[in-house]
Kinemage of the C-alpha trace (Angstrom):
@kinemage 1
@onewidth
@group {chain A} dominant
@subgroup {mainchain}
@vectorlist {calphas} color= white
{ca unk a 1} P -17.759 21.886 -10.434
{ca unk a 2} L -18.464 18.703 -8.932
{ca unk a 3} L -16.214 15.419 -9.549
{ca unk a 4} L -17.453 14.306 -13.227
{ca unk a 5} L -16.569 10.559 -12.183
{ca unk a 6} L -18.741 7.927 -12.388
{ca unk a 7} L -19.438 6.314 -8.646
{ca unk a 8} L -21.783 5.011 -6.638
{ca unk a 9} L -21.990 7.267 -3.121
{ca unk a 10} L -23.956 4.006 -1.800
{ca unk a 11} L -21.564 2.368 0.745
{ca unk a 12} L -20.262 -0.889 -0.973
{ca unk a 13} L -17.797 -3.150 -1.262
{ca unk a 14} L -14.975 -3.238 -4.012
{ca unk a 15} L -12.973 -6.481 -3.283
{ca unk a 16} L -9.447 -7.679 -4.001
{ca unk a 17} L -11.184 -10.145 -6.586
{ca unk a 18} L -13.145 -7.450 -8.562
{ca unk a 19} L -10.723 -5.124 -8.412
{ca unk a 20} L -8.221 -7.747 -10.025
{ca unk a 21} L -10.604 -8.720 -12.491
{ca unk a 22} L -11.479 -5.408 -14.080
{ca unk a 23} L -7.679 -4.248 -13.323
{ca unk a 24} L -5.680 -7.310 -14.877
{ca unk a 25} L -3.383 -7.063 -17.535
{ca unk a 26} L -6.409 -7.851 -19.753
{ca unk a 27} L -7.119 -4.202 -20.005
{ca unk a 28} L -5.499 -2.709 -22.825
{ca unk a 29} L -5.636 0.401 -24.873
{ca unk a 30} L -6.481 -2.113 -28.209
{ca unk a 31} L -10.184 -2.767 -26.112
{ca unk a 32} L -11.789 -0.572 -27.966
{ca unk a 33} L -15.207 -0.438 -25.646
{ca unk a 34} L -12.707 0.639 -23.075
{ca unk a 35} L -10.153 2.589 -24.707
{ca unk a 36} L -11.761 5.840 -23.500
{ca unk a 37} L -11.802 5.456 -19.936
{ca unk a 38} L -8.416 4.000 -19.902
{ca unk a 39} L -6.557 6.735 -21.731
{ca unk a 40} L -7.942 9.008 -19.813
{ca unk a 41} L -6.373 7.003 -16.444
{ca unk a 42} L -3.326 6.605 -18.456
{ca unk a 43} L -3.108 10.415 -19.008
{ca unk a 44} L -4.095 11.468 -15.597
{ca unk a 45} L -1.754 8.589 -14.259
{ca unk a 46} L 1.509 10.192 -16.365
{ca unk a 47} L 0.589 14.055 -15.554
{ca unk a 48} L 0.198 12.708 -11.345
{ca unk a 49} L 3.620 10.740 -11.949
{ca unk a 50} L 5.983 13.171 -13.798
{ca unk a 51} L 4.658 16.442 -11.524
{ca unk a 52} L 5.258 18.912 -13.829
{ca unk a 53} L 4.880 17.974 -17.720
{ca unk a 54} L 3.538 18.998 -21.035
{ca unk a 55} L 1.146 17.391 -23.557
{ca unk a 56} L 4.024 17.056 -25.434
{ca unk a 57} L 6.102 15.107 -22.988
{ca unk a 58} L 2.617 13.021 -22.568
{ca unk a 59} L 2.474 11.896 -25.674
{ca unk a 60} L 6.306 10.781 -25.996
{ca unk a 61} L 5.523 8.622 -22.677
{ca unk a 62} L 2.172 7.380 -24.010
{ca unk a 63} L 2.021 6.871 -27.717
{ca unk a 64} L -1.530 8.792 -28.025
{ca unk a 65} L -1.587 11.458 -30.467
{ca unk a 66} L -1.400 14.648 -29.795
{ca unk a 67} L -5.098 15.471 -30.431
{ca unk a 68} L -6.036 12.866 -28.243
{ca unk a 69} L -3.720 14.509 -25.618
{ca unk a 70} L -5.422 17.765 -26.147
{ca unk a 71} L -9.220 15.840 -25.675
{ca unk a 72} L -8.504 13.970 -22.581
{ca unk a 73} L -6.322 17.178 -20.550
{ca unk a 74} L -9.289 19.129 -21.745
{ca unk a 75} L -11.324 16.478 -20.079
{ca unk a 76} L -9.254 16.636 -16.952
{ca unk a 77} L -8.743 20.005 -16.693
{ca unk a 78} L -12.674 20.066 -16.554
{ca unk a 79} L -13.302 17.708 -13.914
{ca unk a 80} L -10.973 19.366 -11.680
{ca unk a 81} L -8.470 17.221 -11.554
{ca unk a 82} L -5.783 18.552 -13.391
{ca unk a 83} L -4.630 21.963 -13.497
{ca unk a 84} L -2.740 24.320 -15.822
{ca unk a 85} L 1.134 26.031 -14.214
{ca unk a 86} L 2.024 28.711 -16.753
{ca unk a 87} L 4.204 27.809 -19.701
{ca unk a 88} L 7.732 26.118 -19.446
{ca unk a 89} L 10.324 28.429 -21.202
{ca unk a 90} L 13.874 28.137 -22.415
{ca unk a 91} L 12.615 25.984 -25.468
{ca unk a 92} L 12.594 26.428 -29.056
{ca unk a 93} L 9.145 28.122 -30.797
{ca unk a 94} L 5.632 28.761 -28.429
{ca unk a 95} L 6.737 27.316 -24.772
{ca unk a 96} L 4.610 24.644 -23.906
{ca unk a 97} L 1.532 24.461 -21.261
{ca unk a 98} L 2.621 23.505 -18.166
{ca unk a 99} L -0.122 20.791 -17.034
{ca unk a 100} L 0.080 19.378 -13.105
{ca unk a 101} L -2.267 17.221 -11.113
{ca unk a 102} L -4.643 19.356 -9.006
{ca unk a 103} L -4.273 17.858 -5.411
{ca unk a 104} L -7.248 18.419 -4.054
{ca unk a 105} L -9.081 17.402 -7.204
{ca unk a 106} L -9.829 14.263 -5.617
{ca unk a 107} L -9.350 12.220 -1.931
{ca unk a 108} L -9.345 9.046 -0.704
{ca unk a 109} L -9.537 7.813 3.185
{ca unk a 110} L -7.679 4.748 4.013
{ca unk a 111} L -8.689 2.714 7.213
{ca unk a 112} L -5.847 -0.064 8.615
{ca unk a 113} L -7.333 -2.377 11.183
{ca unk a 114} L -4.805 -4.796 12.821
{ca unk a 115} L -4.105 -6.579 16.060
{ca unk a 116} L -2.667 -3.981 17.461
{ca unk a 117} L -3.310 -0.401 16.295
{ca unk a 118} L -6.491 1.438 14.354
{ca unk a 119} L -5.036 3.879 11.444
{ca unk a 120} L -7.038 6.413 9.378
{ca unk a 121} L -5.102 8.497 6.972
{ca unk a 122} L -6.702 10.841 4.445
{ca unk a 123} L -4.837 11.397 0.907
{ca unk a 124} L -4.888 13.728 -1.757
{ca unk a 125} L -5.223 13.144 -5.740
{ca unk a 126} L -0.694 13.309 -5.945
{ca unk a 127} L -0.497 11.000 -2.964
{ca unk a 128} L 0.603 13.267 0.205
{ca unk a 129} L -0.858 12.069 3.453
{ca unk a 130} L -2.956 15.272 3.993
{ca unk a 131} L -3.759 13.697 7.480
{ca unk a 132} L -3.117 10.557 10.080
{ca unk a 133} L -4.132 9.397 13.529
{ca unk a 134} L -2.916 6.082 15.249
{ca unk a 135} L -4.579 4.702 18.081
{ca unk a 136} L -2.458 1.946 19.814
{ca unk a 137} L -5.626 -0.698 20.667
{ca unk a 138} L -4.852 -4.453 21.164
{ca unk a 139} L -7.399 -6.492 19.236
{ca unk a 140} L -10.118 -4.228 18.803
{ca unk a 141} L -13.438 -5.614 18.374
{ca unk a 142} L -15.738 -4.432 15.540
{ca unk a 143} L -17.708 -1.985 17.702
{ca unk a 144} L -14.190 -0.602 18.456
{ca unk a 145} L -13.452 0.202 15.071
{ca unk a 146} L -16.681 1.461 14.304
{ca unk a 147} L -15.912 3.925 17.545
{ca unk a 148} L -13.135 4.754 16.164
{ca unk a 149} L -13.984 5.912 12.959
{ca unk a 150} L -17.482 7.891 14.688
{ca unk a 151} L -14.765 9.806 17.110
{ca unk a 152} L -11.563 10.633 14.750
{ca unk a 153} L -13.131 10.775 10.903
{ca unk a 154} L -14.543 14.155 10.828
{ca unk a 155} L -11.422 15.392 12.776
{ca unk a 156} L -9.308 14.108 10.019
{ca unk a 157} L -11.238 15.408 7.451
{ca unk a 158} L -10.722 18.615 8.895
{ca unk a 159} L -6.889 18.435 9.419
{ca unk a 160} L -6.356 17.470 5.773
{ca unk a 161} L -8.315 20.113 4.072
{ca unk a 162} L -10.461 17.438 2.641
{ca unk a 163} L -13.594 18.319 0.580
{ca unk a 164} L -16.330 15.640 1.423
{ca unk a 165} L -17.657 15.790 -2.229
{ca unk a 166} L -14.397 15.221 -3.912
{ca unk a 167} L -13.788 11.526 -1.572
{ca unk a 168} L -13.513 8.447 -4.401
{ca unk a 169} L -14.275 5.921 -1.067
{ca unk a 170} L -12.913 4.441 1.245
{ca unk a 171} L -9.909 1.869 1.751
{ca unk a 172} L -9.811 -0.256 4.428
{ca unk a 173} L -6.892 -2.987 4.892
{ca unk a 174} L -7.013 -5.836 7.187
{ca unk a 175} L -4.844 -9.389 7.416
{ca unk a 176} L -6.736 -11.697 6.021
{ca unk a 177} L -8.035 -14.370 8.549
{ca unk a 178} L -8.170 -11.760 11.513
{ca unk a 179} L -9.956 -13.707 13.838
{ca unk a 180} L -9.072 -17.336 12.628
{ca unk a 181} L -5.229 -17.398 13.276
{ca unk a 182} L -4.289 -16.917 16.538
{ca unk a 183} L -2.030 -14.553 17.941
{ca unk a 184} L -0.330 -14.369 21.477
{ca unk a 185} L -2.583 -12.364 24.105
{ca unk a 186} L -5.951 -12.589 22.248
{ca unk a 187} L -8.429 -12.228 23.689
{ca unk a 188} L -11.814 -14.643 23.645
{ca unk a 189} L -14.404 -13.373 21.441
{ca unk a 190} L -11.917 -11.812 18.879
{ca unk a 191} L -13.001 -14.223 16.283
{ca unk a 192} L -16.282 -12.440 16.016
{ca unk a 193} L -14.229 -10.551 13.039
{ca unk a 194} L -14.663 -14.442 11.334
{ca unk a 195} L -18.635 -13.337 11.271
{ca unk a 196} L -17.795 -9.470 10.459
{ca unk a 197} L -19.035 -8.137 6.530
{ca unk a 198} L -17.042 -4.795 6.707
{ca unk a 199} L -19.388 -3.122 5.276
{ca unk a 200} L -22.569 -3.630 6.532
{ca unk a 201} L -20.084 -2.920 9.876
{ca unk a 202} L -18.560 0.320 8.252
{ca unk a 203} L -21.659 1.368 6.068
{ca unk a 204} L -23.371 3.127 8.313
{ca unk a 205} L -20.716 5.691 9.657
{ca unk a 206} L -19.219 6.164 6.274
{ca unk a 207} L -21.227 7.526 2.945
{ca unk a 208} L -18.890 6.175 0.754
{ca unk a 209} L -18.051 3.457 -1.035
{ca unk a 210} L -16.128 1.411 0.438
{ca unk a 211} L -12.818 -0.792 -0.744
{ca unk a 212} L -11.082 -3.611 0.595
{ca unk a 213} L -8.504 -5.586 0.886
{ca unk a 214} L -5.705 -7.538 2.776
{ca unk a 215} L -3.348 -5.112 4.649
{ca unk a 216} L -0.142 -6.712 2.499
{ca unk a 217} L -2.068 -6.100 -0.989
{ca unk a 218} L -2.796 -2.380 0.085
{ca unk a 219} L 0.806 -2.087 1.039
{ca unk a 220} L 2.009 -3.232 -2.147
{ca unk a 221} L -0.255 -1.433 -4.594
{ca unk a 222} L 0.250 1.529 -2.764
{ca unk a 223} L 3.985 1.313 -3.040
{ca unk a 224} L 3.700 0.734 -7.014
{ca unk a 225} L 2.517 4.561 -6.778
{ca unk a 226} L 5.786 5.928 -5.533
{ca unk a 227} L 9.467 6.218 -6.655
{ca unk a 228} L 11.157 3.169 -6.219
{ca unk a 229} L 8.587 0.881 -7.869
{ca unk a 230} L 9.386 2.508 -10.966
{ca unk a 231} L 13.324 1.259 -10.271
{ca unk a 232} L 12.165 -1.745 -9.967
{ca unk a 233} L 9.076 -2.980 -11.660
{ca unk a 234} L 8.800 -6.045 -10.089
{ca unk a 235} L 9.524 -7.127 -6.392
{ca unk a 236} L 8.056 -8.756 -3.483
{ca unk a 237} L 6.645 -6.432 -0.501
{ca unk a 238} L 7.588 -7.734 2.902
{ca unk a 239} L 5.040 -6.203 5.781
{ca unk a 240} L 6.076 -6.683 9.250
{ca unk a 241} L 3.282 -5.809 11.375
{ca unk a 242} L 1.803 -7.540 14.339
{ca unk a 243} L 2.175 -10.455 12.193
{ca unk a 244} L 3.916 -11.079 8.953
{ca unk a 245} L 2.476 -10.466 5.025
{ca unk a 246} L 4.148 -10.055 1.915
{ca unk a 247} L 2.774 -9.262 -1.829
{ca unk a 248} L 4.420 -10.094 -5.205
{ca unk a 249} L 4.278 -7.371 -7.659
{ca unk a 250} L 5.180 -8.340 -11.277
{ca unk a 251} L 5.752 -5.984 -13.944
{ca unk a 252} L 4.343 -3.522 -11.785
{ca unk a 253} L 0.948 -5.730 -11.552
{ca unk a 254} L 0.078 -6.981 -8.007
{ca unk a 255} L -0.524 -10.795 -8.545
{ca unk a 256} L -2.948 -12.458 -5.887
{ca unk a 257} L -2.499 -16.313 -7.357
{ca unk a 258} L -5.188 -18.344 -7.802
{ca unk a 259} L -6.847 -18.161 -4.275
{ca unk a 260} L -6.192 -14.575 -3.678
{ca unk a 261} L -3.652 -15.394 -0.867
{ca unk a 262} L -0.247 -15.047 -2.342
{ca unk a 263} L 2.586 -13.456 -0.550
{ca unk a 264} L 1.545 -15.577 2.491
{ca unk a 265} L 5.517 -15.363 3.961
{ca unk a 266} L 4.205 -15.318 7.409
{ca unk a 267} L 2.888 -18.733 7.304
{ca unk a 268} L 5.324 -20.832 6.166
{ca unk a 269} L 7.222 -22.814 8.207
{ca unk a 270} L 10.102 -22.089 10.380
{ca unk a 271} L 12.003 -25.201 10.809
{ca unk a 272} L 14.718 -23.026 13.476
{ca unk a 273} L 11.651 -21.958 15.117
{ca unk a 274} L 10.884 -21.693 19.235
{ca unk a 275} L 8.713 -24.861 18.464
{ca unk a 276} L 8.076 -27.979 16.398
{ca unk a 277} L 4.878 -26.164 14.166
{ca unk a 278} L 6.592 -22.746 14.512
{ca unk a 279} L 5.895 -20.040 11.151
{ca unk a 280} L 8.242 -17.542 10.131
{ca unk a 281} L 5.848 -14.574 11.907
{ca unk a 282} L 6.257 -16.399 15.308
{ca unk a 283} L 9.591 -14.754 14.861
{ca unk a 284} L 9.525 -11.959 12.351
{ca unk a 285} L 6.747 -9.925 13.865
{ca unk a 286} L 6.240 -6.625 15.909
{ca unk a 287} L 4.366 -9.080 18.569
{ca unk a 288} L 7.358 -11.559 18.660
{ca unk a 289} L 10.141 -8.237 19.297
{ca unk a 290} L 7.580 -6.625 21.519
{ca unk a 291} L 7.815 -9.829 23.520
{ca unk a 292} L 11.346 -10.475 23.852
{ca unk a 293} L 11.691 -6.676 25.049
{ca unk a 294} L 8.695 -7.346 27.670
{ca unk a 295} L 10.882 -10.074 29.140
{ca unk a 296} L 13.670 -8.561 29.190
{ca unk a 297} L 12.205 -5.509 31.418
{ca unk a 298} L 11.871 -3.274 28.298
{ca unk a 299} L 8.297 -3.244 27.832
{ca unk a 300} L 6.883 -0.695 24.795
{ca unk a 301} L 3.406 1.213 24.431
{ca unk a 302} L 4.456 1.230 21.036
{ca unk a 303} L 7.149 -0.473 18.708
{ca unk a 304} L 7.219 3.239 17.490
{ca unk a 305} L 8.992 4.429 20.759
{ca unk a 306} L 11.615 2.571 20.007
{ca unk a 307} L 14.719 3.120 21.251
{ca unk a 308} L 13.540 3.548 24.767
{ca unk a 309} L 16.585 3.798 26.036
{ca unk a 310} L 16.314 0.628 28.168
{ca unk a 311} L 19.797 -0.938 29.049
{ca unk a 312} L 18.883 -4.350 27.623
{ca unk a 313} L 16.838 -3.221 24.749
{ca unk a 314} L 20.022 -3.412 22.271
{ca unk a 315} L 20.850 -6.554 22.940
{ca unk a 316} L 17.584 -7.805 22.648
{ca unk a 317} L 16.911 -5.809 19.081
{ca unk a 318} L 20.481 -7.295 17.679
{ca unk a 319} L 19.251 -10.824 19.153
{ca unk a 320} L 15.741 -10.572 17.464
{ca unk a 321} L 17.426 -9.243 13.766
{ca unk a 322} L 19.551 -11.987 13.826
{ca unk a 323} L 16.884 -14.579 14.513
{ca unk a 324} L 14.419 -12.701 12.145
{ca unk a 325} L 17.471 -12.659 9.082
{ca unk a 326} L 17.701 -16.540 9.926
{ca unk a 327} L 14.074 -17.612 9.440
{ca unk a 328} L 13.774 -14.976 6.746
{ca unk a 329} L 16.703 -16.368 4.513
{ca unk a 330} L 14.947 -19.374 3.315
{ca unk a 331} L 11.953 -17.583 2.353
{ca unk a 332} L 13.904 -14.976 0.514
{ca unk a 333} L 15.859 -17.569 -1.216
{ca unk a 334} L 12.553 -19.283 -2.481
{ca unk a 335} L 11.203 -15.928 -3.794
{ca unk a 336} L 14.947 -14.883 -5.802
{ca unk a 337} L 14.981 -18.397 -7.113
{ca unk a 338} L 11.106 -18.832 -8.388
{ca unk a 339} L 9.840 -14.947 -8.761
{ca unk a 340} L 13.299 -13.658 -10.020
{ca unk a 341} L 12.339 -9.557 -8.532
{ca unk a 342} L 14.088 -6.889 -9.247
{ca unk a 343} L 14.019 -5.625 -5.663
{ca unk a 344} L 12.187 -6.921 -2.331
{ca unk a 345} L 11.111 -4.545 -0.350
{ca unk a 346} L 10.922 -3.991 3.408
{ca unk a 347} L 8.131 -2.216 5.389
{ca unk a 348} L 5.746 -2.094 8.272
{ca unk a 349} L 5.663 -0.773 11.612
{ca unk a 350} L 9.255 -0.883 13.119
{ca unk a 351} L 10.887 2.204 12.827
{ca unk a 352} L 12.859 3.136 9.842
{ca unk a 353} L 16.306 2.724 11.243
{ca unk a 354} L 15.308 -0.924 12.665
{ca unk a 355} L 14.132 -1.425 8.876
{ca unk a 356} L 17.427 -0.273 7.452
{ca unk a 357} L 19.473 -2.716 9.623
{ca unk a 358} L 17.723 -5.788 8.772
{ca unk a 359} L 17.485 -5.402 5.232
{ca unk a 360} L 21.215 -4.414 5.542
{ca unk a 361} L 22.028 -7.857 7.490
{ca unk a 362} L 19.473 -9.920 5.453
{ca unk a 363} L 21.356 -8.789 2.368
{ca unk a 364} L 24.592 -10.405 4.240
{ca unk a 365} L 23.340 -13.018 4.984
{ca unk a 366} L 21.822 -13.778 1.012
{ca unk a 367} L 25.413 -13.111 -0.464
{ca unk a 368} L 26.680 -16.114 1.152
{ca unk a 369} L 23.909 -18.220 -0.672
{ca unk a 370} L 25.122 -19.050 -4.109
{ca unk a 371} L 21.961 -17.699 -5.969
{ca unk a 372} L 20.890 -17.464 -10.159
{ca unk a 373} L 20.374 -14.294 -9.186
{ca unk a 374} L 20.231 -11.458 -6.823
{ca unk a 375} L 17.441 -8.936 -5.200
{ca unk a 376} L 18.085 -5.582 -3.884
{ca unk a 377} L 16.825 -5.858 -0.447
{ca unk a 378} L 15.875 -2.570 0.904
{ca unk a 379} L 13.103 -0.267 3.057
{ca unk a 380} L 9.715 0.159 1.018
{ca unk a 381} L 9.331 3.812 0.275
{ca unk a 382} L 5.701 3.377 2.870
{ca unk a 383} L 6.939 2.380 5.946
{ca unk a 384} L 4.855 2.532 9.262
{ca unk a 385} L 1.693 3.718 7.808
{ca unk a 386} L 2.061 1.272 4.423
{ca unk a 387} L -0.902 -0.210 5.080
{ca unk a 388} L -3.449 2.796 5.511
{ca unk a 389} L -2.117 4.733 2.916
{ca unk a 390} L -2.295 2.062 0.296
{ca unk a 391} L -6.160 1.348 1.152
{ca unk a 392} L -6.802 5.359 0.867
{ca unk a 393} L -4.831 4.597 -3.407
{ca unk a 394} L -7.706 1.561 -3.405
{ca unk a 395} L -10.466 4.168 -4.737
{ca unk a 396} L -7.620 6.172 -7.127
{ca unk a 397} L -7.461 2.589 -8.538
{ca unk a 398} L -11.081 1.417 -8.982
{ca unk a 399} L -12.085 5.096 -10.146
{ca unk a 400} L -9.447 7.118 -11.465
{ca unk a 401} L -5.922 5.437 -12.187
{ca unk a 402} L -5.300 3.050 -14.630
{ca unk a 403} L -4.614 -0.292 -12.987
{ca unk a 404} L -2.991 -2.288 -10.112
{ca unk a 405} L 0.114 -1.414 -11.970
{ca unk a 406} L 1.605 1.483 -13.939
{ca unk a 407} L 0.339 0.882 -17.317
{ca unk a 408} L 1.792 3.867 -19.160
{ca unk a 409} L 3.779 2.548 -21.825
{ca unk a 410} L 7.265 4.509 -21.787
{ca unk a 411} L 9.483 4.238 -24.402
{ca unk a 412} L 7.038 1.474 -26.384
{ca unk a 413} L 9.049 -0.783 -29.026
């Protein structure tokens, strides 16, 4: 049976401001043209979160009835993307239907271009990473990413088992302003990206529809969809790449501000920085450690290599936190004091042990600032490939899930 979801197969593009418009807190199970639909994401999204569960258990978490429960897993169980695991016994009277999300019910490819790597991931329906490939390129040019995608898609697709018919779309995350702010090393004609519509660039190598937005957002949304965001509701994603984003979750909705560019950490000024007009990413960036370790003699192909095993390359890591928790404090100190999150979070491209250790010495440095109150500072539960994956949720989000944020209603008073 094919995917009984209503999508267009035409390549388009779903944007950061639609997407926040039809996925706002404004949708609510009291809109009664769109109750339908969004039980039926709010069902699918508590069978996909709990693993294992019954329609019983569904409707404690959801506040449907139970003959509503029975409709919409009917529903799901029809389109594929849920599936039925036996009974659960050990209870009292008939033991319940075991009900689980089918993981290859449905897919969605997530594309990460940045300044210095090209990621495609493919993802199933429960969120495993069914397939990735990195390529290490230093500001590719639109034709290179279109290469890119021509040579390694159908290889991926392959890897991860994916069924073409059952792909929502496409993701694709990129910074904002990719060819407008410059970086150290780029090269002259990179701001042809200022001219680039992504998809009339990516249409034609991809029959999908295709999804975008910045590489920080995707991060963020995609980390609502795992463990920790459930800890903490709301908290502000910090993505060290080749430069420096961050995205404010609240109350598990991402919030984009009135422009669409909150979160912007990277660009605010660094008044301890190597220069008068320095920002906090001229510091807290994979570019700015990859080129203190060039000058020291410890060049990297890539910050994932890392620890060479170069004789300097300590010191210059232990230098580089220390300077990164300094310009970072300030910041942080701004988002306790006027965002009040439960947690923020820590992610990107350095390696998950380099991740640990600044969140462990930015947390340090934060309890010696008297403070109303106090975030958890701590590694995102995405780390290298945050980006990617979180533009392969985008299409789960516009098609099948019920918002930007977890909408199911545990435990309603």
């Amino acid at each position: 049976m094919g995917l009984a979801i209503t999508r267009d197969m035409r390549p388009e593009s779903v944007g950061a401001e639609a997407r926040a418009a039809r996925l706002s807190r404004g949708l609510s199970g009291t809109n009664l043209e769109r109750a339908g639909d969004y039980n039926l994401r709010t069902v699918l999204q508590a069978i996909r979160l709990n693993r294992d569960t019954t329609r019983v258990e569904i409707a404690q978490q959801t506040g449907l009835t139970a003959p509503t429960i029975a409709n919409i897993t009917g529903r799901l169980i029809d389109m594929g993307l849920v599936r039925t695991a036996g009974r659960r016994q050990g209870g009292r009277g008939q033991p319940a239907l075991r009900l689980q999300v089918a993981p290859d019910g449905a897919f969605g490819i997530g594309l990460n271009i940045d300044r210095d790597h090209l990621t495609l991931v493919t993802l199933d329906l429960t969120g495993e990473v069914r397939s990735r490939v990195t390529r290490e390129i230093a500001f590719a040019r639109p034709d290179q990413v279109v290469a890119f995608v021509q040579t390694e898609l159908d290889g991926a697709i392959a890897a991860g088992g994916i069924d073409r018919n059952r792909v929502l779309g496409v993701g694709v995350a990129m910074p904002d302003d990719l060819g407008r702010i410059r970086m150290p090393h780029q090269p002259d004609g990179y701001e042809a990206w200022n001219e680039t519509d992504i998809v009339a660039l990516l249409g034609p190598v991809l029959p999908w529809s295709i999804h975008r937005d910045n590489d920080a957002a995707a991060a963020a949304l995609g980390e609502t969809q795992y463990g920790p965001a459930f800890d903490h509701p709301s908290f502000f994603y910090l993505l060290i790449s080749a430069g420096l984003g961050g995205g404010p979750v609240i109350d598990r909705t991402y919030h984009r501000g009135a422009h669409a560019r909150s979160g912007e950490i990277g660009l605010m000024p660094d008044p301890g920085g190597p220069r008068s007009d320095a920002t906090v990413q001229d510091t807290v960036s994979v570019t700015a450690l990859c080129a203190r370790l060039a000058a020291a003699g410890c060049p990297v192909e890539t910050i994932a290599a890392l620890p060479t095993g170069c004789e300097e390359e300590e010191a210059v890591i232990a230098a580089w936190i220390a300077d990164a928790v300094r310009a970072l404090v300030q910041p942080c100190v701004a988002i306790t004091c006027l965002f009040d999150p439960d947690a923020i979070l820590i992610g990107g491209r350095l390696p998950g042990p380099l991740i640990a250790r600044l969140a462990e010495r930015l947390t340090a440095a934060l309890d010696g600032v008297s403070l109303p109150t106090r975030a958890r500072i701590m590694p995102a539960a995405m780390a290298q490939d945050a980006p990617a994956i979180g533009a392969a949720i985008l299409p789960f989000l516009d098609h099948l899930l019920p918002s930007d944020a977890i909408l199911i209603q545990a435990g309603r008073n």
